[in-house]
N, C-alpha and C positions, 0 to 999 in steps of 0.2 A: 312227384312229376309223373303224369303220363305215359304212354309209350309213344304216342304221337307227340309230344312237344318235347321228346327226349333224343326221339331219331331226326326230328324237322331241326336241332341243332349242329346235326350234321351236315357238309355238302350235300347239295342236291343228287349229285350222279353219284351218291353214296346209299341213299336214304332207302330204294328197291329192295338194294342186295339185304340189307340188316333186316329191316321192315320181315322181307322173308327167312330169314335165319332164325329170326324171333317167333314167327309165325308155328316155323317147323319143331322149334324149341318146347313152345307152350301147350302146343295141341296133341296133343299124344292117339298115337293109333289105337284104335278097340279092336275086339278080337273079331270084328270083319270089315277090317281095313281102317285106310286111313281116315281122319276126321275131320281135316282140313282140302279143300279143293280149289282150283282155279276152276273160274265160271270165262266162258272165252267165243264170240263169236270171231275168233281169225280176223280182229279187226290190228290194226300196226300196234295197238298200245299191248293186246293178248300177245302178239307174236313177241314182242319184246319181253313180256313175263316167263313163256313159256321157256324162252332162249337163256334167261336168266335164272329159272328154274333148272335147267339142265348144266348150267356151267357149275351152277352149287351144286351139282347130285342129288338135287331135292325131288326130282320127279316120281323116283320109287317110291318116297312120302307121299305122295296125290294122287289125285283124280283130275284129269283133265273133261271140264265136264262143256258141253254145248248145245245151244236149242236151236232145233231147224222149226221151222214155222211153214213146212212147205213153200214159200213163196222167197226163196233165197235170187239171189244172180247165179243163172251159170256160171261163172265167175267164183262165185264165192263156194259151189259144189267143188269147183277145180281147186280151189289153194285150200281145200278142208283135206281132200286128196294128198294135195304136196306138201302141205303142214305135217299131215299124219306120217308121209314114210320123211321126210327132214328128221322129224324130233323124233323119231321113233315110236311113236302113239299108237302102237296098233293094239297094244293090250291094257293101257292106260285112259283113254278116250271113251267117254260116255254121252252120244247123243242123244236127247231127251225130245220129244215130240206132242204133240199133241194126242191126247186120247185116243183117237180116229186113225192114228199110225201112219195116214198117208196121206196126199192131197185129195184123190179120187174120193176116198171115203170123208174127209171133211168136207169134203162140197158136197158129197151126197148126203149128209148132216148139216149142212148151214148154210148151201147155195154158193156158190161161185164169188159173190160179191158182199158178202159178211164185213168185211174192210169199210166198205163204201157205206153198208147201212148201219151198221154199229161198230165202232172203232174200237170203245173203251172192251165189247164183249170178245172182239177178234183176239185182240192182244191178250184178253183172261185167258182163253183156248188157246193160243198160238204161246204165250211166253210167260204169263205170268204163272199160271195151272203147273206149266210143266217145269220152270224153276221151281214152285213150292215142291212138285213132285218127287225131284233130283233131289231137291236136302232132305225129304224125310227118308225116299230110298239107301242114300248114301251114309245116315247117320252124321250128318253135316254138322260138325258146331261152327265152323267158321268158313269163308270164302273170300277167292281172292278175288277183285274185279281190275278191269284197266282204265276206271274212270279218272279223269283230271280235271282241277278246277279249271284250267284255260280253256276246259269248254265250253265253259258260261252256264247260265240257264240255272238247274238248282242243284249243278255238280260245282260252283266254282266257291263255293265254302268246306268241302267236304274232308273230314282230316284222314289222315293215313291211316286210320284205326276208330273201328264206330259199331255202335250196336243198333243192329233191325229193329226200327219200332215194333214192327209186325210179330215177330219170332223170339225175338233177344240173340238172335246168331250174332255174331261177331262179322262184321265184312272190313275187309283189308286191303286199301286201296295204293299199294307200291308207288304208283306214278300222278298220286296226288297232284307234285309238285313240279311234274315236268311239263315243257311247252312242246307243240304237234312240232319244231323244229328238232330238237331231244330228242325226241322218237324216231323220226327218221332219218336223223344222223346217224343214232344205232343201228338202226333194222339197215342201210346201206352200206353203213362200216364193217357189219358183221354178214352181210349178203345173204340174209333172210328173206325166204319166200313171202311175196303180198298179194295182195288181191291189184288185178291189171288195170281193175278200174280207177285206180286212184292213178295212172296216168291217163285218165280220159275226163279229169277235171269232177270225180265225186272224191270229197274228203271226208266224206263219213257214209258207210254204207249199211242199207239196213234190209227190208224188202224192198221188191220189186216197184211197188206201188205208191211205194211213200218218199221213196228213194229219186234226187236227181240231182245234176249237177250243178257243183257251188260257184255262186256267181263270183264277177269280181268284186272284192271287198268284203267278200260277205265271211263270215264267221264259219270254221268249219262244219257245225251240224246244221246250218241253215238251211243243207240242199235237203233235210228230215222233214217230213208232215208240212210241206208248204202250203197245201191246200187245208191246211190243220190249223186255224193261224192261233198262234198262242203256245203251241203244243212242243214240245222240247224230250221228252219221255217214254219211253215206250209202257212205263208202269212196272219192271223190273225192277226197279230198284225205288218205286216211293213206297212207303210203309201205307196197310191198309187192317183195320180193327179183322176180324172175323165173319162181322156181320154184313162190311159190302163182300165179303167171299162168297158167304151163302146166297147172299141176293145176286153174285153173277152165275153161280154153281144155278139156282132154280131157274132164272132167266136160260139161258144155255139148253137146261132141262126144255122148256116151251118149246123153244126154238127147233130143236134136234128132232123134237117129237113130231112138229108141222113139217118140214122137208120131211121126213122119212116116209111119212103119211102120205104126202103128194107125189113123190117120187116113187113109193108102190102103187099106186093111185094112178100115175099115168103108166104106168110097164103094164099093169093088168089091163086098162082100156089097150091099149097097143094090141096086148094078145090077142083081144076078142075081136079083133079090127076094128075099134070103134074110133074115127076120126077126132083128133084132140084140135079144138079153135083155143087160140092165142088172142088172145086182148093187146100185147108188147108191138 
């Protein structure tokens, strides 16, 4: 039997704590750190891992690891803040970025609205790049996420225990089996810090731009990619061969080379006072 059809024999509101016990059990530390990490964008299901991480003492075990994509909620800047002194994270916590380090310099690499004209390339740059980045940095065999099947979409098969197509890493999903009520029955029983937006009617929060409030009836990540229609993913977590990496790694390449070109291109005309016409 499994570990996943071993622990799914347990109570639900059992199946987290073991799931991690086992986790911490298997994965053993190398001689620069630990080997297993929580992946965590501060969303209600992360805060509940991280809360359960610490009641076991398992955090000196990990890495708390997370991707800013520049384009977060104020919102979500503040509870990364109040997450980090809560749990104590200030020497445990690993945020992972995009190559460009900052906004100012991604947009001065890919233009302002990169989102808007290539989605599948923003999200390479913004989340996928720098998750691959974080597990080879980290020495990663395995990772925890706060995915749950009652999200729908292509997380509502997914077992508590699974290998990367991509990579063969190990991802370990604790709250497989819980429903978005479960979650925050904890996170308000236990008076854990959340992001404020989820009392202003978002039940799933992502960027700025893709991000909005979930209607009535509607499924929690519905308020995701609305103008995306089809789209459920941000691409973290679907497996990808090698070779669409390289073909987003070369595209990227293009792309960085044209804005950097144009964007020195018009600073030098500026200098010389040469008036720039707009066509927009």
């Amino acid at each position: 039997m499994n570990i996943s059809s071993r622990i799914e024999q347990l109570p639900v509101e059992q199946q987290p704590v073991e799931i991690l016990r086992w986790a911490n059990a298997t994965f053993k530390p190398t001689a620069s750190g630990p080997s297993w990490v929580q992946f965590t964008s501060f969303g209600p299901q992360g805060l509940v891992i991280t809360d359960m991480l610490r009641e076991l003492g398992l955090l000196e075990h990990t890495r708390i690891v997370s991707v800013d994509t520049h384009y977060l909620f104020p919102e979500t800047y503040a509870l990364i803040e109040d997450a980090t002194k809560y749990f104590g994270l200030e020497e445990k916590l690993r945020i992972y970025r995009s190559k460009e380090g900052s906004r100012a310099m991604f947009e001065k690499a890919f233009g302002e609205k990169l989102w808007k004209v290539d989605l599948k390339l923003f999200e390479f740059l913004t989340k996928v790049e720098p998750t691959r980045r974080a597990l080879e940095d980290l020495g990663v065999k395995a990772w925890i996420t706060g995915r749950r099947k009652s999200q729908g979409g292509v997380r509502k098969d997914i077992p508590l225990v699974e290998v990367d197509g991509s990579d063969g890493r190990v991802k370990i999903n604790p709250l497989a089996n819980w429903d978005m009520e479960r979650v925050w029955s904890y996170i308000k029983g236990r008076g854990l810090p959340y992001n404020s937006l989820h009392d202003d009617g978002f039940l799933s929060i992502g960027d700025i731009f893709t991000t909005e409030r979930t209607g009535k009836g509607e499924s929690e990540r519905e308020g995701r990619w609305k103008q995306f229609k089809g789209k459920t993913e941000c691409g973290m977590h679907l497996a990808k061969d090698s070779g669409s990496f390289r073909d987003l790694e070369r595209r990227s390449d293009r792309v960085r080379k044209g804005y950097l070109w144009d964007f020195d291109a018009s600073k030098r005309a500026l200098d010389l006072g040469i008036a720039l016409v707009s066509c927009a």
